[in-house]
N, C-alpha and C positions, 0 to 999 in steps of 0.2 A: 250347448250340447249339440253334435251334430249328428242327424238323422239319416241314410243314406234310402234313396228314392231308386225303383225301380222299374223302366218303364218298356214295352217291349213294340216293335214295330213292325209293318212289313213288306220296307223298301232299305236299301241303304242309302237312297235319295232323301228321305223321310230323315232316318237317321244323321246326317248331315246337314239338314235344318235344324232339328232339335237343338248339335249342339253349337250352332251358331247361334242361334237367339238364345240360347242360354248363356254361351260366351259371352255376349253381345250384355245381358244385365247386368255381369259384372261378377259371375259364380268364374274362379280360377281355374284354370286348364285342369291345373291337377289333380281338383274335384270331381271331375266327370272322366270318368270309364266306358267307352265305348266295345261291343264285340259285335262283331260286323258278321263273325258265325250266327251266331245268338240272336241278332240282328235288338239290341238291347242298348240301352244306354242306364249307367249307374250314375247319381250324383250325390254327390255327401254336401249337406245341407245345414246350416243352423237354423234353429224353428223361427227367429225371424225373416227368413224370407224363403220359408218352407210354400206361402199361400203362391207364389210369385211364379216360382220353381213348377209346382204342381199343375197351374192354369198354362203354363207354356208346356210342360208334358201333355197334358186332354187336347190344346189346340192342335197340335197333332196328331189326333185319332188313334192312341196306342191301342192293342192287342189286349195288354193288358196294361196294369200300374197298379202298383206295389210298393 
């Protein structure tokens, strides 16, 4: 089942790490939604590697997460 993760930032430099290192684990392009207005990144996740996902969202100091 996938879960979509929410996470809010406030750089679009920030935002462009995120989704590199989340590229980088192996989550597919077209799981993650970026809005560079929003300054936000979405990612739709399966709950195994929901823990994975959410420790690389916090290392970057989001706003929020959700």
């Amino acid at each position: 089942m996938l879960r979509t993760v929410t996470a809010t930032y406030g750089s679009r430099d920030t935002l462009r790490n995120v989704v590199d290192d989340i590229l980088g684990v192996g989550i597919e392009r077209e799981k993650v939604f970026v809005d560079d207005e929003a300054m936000l990144v979405k990612v739709m996740i399966p709950s195994d590697t929901e823990p994975e996902v959410l420790e690389i969202l916090g290392r970057h100091n989001p706003l929020s997460l959700h």
